[in-house]
N, C-alpha and C positions, 0 to 999 in steps of 0.2 A: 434738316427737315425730312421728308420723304421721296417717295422713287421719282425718278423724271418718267418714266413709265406711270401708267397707273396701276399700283399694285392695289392687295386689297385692304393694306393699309388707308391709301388713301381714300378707296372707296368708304370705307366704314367713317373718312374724315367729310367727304363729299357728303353723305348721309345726314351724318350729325351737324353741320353747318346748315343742312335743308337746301342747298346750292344745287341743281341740275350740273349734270354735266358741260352741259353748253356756258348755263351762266359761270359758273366755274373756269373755263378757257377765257371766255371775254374779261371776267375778271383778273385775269393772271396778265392778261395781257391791257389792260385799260388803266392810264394812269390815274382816272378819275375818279377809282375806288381806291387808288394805292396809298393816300394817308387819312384814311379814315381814322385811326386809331389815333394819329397822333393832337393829340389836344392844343392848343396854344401854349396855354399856359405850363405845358410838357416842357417849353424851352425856354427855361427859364438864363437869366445873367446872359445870351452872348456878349458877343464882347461888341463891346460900342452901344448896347442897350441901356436906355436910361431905368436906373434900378427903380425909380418910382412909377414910369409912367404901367400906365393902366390898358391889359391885355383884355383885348377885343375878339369875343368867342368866334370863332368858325361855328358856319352854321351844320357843316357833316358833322356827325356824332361814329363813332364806332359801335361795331357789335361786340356783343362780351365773347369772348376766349371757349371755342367749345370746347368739354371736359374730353374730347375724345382725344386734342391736340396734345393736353397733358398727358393723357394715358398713354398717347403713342411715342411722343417725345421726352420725357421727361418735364422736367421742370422748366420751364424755357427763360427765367428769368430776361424777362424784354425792358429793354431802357425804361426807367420810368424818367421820363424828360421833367416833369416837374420838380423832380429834385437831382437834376444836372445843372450844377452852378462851375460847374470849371472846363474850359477847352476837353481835360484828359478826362474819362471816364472811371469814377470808382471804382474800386473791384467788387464789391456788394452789387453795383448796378449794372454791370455786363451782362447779356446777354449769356446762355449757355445751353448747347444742344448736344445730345447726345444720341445715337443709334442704340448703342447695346449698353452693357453693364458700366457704370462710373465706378475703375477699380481703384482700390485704398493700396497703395505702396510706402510703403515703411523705405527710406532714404538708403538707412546700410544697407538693404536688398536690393537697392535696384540696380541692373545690370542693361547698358546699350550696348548691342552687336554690330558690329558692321562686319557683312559680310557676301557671299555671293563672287560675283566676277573679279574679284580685288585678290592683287599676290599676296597680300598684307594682313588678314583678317584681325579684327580688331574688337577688342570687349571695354567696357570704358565703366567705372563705377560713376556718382554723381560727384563726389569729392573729385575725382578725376579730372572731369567736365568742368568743373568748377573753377578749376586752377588751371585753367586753359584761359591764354588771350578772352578778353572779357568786352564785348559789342553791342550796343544801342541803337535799338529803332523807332521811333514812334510811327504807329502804322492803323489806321482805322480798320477796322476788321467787319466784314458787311456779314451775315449768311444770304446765301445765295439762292433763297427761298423767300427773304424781307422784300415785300407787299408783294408776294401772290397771292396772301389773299387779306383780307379786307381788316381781319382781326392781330395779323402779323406784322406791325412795322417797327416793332423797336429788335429788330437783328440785328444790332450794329454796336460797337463802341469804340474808343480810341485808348491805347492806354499806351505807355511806352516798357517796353519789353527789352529785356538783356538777356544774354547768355553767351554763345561762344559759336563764332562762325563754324557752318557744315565745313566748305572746302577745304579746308586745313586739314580734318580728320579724311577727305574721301582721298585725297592727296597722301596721308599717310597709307593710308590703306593699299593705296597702290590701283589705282582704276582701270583693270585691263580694256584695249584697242575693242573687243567683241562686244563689252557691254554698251548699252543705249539708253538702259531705261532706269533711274533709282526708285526704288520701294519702301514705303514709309508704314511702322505695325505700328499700331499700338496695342495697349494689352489689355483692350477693352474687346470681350469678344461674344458673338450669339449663334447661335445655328439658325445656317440658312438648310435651303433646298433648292438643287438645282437639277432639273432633267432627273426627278425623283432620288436625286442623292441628298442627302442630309447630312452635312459637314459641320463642325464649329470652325466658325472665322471671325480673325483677327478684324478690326477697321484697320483698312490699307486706303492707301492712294499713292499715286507718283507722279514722276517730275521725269523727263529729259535730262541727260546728264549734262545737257548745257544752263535748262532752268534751272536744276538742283547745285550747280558750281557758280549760281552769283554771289557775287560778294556779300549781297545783304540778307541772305537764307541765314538762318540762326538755329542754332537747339536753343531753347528758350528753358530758363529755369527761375524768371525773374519778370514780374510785373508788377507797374508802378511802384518800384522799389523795394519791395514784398518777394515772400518765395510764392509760385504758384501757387493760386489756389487752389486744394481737390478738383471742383469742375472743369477749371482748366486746366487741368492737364500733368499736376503735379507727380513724378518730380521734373519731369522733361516734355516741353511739344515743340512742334515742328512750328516756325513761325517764317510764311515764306511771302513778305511784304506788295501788294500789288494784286492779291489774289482771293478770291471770296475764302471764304472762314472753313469750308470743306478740307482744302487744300493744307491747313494747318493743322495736320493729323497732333491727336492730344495721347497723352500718357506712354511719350513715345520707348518703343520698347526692342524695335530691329530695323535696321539698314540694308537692305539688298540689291545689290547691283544685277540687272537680269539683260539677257540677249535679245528679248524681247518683249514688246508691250504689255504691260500691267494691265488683266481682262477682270480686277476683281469686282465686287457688285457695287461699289462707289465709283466705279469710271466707265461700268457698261452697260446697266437695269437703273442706279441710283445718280441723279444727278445729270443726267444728261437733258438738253433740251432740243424738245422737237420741235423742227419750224417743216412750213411748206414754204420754198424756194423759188423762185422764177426760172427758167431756162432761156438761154438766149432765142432758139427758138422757137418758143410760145409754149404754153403749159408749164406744169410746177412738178418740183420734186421736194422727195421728203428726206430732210436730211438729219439725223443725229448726230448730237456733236458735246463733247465732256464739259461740263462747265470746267471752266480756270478761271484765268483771269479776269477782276473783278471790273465790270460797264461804268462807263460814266453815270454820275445821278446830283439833284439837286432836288432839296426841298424848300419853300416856303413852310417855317416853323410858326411863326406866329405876326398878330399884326399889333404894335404898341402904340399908343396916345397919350400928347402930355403937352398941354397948354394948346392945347386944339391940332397941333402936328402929329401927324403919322407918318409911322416906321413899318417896315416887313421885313423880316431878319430872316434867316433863313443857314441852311448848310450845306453843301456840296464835298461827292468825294467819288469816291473807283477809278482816278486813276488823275494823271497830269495835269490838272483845271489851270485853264488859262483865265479864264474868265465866265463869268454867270449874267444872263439878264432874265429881268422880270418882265412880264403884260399884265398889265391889270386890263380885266375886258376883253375884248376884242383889241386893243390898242397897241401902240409899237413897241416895241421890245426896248428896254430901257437896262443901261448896264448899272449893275449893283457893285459896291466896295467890300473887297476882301478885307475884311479884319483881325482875322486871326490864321494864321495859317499856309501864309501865300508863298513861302520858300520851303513848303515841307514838300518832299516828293512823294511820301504815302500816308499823310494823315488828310481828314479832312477840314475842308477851308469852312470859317463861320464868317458870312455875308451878311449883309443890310442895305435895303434903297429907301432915300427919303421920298414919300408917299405927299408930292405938296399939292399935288390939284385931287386931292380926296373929297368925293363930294358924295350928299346924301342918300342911301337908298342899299342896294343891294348890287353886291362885285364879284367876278373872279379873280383869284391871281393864280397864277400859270409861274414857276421860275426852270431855265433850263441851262447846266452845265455848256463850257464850250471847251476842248482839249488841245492841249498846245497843237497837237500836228491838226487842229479843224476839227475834229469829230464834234458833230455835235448832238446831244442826248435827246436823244427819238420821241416822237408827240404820239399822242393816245393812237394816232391812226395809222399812225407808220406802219409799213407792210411788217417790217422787224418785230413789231410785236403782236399785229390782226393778226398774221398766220404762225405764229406762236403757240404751240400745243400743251405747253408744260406751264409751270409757274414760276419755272427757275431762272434769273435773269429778268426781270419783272422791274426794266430800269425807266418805262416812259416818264415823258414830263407827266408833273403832279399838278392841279388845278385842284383849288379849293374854293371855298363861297364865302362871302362875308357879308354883315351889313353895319354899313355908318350910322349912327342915329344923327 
């Protein structure tokens, strides 16, 4: 998506949406604009859904997509949930963002470097890559922009990805004692400006050489069974499980091991989120801080009826879920059954509560992630999100309206 600052991208996006700036923050931070977009009958088949029963409209509608979003972003292809009938998400139906150019690499051409603070320096064709130790993840992938704002909530999808662990090759390489920080190019590149200089750059991000050496970091060359597709990333991306979709730099093209922290404009202008803080004693501070790793979250998808019972089904995912509950109303928090999903560590879990004292008129439902260590996923008023200045990380609970006839 766009800067965690406001650039004048965004501004030109604030504009075309007709959004103030003010409603613009409440909305980034309110979960009760964050699934506007998503329809009922968007979720279609979870698992445990009765295939016949009969999907019961929410009464929020979304706004349509302004054309500035495509202009700025590309093509964003967003989940169309109406025709998601399987756990895994198709590769036509993912989600896909892009900053700069979506470049075309021809396979014999492509060349990975690892290089930088390493005794070892190392170049790897895709054939290469390929015939290296071969590793699976299923892993839900959010962007870290999905519901700040009212028109954006299909940033997500699940697919399971292969390809060949990082550490082996940073291991070969040889990872000298001074480096700290690894560097991720791809070869998709635009000119920026900065302090009136005008450069062309790569999309970069990085990792810690302790997050970049977990076991389940991947060069990725394989999704749902398939080679990459163009937008993703093909012939190689980084696929680093746990972590918003930023993090998994696409069309990967250099490895760099650096002595110091990676200041490029995806971890210092792009992507960051600004909050105002508490201080222990009294007043607030303003803190900037890089998006990573990916927040807890839970949605109510839709609500189904079928011999006069009702269901609410729903998904949860960004990180550990121990458990999910629902409120309908004002009322107690009531725990929903994982269906699908419940020994995965980074995909997301598909839920359902049976709905048996439903009764006539008009409802909210509210559903909200709980994570094994406790954490549990923040309400529309939480300070975490009122004093939230950006859009990024936009994980409060979601409440929606219904009515029973």
């Amino acid at each position: 998506m766009a800067s965690g600052n406001e650039s004048t991208r965004d501004r030109e996006l604030l504009r075309d949406t007709g959004l103030s700036r003010r409603d613009f923050l409440v909305k980034g931070g309110s979960a009760l604009a964050l699934l506007a977009m998503m329809d009922p009958a968007h979720f279609a088949q979870l698992a445990g859904a009765a295939e016949d029963g009969q999907v019961i409209p929410f009464l929020d509608r979304p706004p349509a997509a302004p054309e500035a979003a495509v202009k700025a972003y590309g093509e964003l292809n967003r989940m169309d949930w109406q025709a998601l009938n399987e756990w895994i998400t198709p590769n036509d139906q993912f989600f896909s963002v892009s900053h700069y150019n979506r470049p075309v690499i021809r396979p014999e051409e492509y060349r990975l470097e690892i290089t930088g603070l390493v005794r070892n320096p190392k170049v790897y064709t895709l054939a290469e890559l390929k015939r290296r130790p071969r590793q699976e993840v299923v892993f839900t992938i959010e962007c870290a922009g999905n519901h700040g704002f009212d028109w954006f909530t299909g940033g997500i999808g699940t697919a399971k990805w292969a390809g060949t662990p990082l550490v082996p090759l940073l291991q070969e390489a040889g990872l000298r004692p001074e480096g700290i920080e690894v560097v991720f190019f791809g070869a998709d590149a635009g000119e920026e400006e900065v302090r009136n200089v005008k450069m062309s750059q790569q999309f970069s991000r990085s990792l810690s050489v302790s997050d970049a050496t977990r076991p389940e970091v991947l060069l990725c060359y394989e999704m749902n069974g398939e080679p990459l597709p163009p937008q993703h990333g093909y012939p190689i991306r980084l696929i680093v499980p746990g972590w918003y979709g930023v993090a998994n730099v696409k069309w990967l093209s250099r490895i760099e091991v650096m002595e110091t922290r990676w200041a490029g404009r995806f971890m210092t202008r792009d992507y960051v989120t600004i909050r105002e803080e508490p201080q222990s004693g009294g007043g607030t501070v303003w803190t900037q801080k890089v998006v990573g790793r990916a927040r807890i979250k839970s949605i109510a998808a839709r609500v189904t009826s079928q011999g006069g019972s009702y269901r609410i089904e729903g998904a949860a995912w960004g990180g550990p879920i121990d458990r999910i509950e629902v409120r309908v109303d004002n009322g107690p928090w009531r725990p929903a059954t994982i269906t699908r999903g419940k020994e995965q560590s980074f995909a997301w879990k598909f839920w359902n509560l049976e709905w048996t004292d439903a009764t006539p008129g008009e409802h909210t439902i509210t559903s909200r992630a709980i994570a094994r260590e406790g954490d549990i996923q923040p309400a529309a008023d939480d300070p975490l999100l009122t004093k939230k200045h950006t859009y990024w990380e936009s994980n409060g609970q979601i409440t929606r309206r219904i009515r029973i006839a």
